[in-house]
N, C-alpha and C positions, 0 to 999 in steps of 0.2 A: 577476626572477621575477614581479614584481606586473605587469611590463607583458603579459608572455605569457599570466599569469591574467585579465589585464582584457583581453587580447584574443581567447584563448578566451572568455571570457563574450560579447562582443560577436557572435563567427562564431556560437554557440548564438544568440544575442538574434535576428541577422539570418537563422538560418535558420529559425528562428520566424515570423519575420516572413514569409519569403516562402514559408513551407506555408501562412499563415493566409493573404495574400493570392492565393496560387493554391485554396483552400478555397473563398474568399469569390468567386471567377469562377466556379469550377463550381456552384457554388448559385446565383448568380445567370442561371448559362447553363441550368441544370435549370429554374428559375422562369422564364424566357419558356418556354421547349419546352413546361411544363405549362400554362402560360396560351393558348398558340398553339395547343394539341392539346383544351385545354378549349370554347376559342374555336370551335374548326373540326368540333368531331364533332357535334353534334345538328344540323347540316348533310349532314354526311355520313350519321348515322344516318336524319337523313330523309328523304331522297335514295332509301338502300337501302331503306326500309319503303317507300315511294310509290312506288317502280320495280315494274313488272313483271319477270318474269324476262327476257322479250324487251329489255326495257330497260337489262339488269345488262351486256351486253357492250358494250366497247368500240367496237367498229363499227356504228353508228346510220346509219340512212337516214331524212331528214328528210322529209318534203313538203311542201312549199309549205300553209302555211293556207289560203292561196287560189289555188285552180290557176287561178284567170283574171285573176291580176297583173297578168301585164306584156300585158295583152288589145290596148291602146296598139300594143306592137309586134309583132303579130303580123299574118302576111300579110291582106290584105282577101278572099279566099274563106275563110277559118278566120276572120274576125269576124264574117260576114254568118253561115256558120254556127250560127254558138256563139250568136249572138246572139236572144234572142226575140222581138223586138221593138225597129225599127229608124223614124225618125221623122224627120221635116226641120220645120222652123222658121224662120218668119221674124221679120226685126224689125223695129222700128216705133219711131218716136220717141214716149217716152210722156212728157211735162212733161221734166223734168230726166233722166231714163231711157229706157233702150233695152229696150222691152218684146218677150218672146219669146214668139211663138204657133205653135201646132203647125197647120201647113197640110198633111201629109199622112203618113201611116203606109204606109211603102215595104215595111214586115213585121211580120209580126203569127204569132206562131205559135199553133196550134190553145192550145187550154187556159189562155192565157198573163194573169194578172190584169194589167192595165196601166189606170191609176188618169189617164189623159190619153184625151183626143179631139179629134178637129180644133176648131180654134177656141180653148182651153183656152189659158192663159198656161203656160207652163211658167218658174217664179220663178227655178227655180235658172241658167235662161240669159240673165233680163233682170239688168240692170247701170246703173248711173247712168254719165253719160258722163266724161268726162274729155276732156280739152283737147287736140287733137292728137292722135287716138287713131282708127284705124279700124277697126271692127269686123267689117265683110262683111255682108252681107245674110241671113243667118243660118247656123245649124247643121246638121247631120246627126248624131243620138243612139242610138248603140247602145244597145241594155237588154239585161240577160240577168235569166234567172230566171224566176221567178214566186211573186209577186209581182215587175212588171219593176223592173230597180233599173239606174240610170245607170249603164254600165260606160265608155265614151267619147263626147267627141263632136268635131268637127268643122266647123269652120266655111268654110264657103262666099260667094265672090263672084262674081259674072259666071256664075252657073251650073256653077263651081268650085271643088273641093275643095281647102283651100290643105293641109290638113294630110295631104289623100291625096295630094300629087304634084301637083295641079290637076289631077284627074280631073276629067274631068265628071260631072254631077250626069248625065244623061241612060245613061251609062255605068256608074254603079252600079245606074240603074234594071234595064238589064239583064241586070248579075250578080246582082242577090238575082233576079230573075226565072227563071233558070237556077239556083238557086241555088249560087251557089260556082265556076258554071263564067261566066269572061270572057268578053266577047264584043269582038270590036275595030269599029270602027267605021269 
């Protein structure tokens, strides 16, 4: 009889035990959910206060911060456009540097502040040289804006655009001339 008592006592002891340790999981599975949910809502709350209503729906349409990103790749009648001022450069070995001056403005649009004139160094296209390394004979720099702000450029050898295809130089003169419409040669 003592063993059946001592073995009920023991099934009570173990069923104790394993309410207290299924106890002790749900309290600890409640204590991340409330730390996770503490964690995560003045995110969320600030999210919805800072939102517009146009903002609160799930289907967003972005734009581009800067609609003239990727201006790089886009066709060369849509940059000569866009562009307000368009500029060639050459370069010149200056001591240990390769100095860039502006030798003519192929466009220029009406209103357009542009903080360069022929003769002008332009720094951001001189370059110290490096060993084995050839440059071309200068650039072609598109601006856009105004105030004009470097949007590409392009560098030229042999009267050759390497990064337009090796257009000629004399071939763009013609399309900002026309502006935007090619002319073939």
């Amino acid at each position: 009889m003592e063993s059946s008592n001592e073995q009920a006592s023991s099934v009570r002891a173990l069923r104790r035990l394993t309410i207290a340790v299924w106890a002790l999981v749900l309290v600890l599975v409640a204590n991340m959910a409330l730390q996770l949910f503490t964690q995560f809502l003045p995110f969320m709350l600030a999210r919805q206060y800072l939102a517009g209503p146009e903002e609160v729906s799930s289907h967003r349409t972005f734009q581009p911060a800067d609609p003239l990103a990727n201006f790089y790749a886009w066709p060369l009648e849509k940059q000569i456009q866009s562009a307000s001022v368009i500029a060639l450069t050459r370069f010149a070995q200056d001591g240990p540097r390769i100095k860039s001056t502006i030798t003519e403005i192929l466009k220029m649009a009406p209103d357009t502040t542009f903080n360069y004139r022929i003769g002008d160094e332009y720094a951001r296209g001189s370059r110290y040289v490096r060993e084995n390394t050839s440059y071309g004979d200068g650039e072609v720099i598109f601006f856009t804006g105004s105030p004009a702000t470097m949007r590409y450029s392009s560098t030229y050898e042999n009267d050759r655009l390497l990064g337009l295809g090796g257009l000629p130089i004399e071939i763009l003169r013609q399309t900002i001339a026309g502006q935007g419409k090619p002319t073939s040669k």
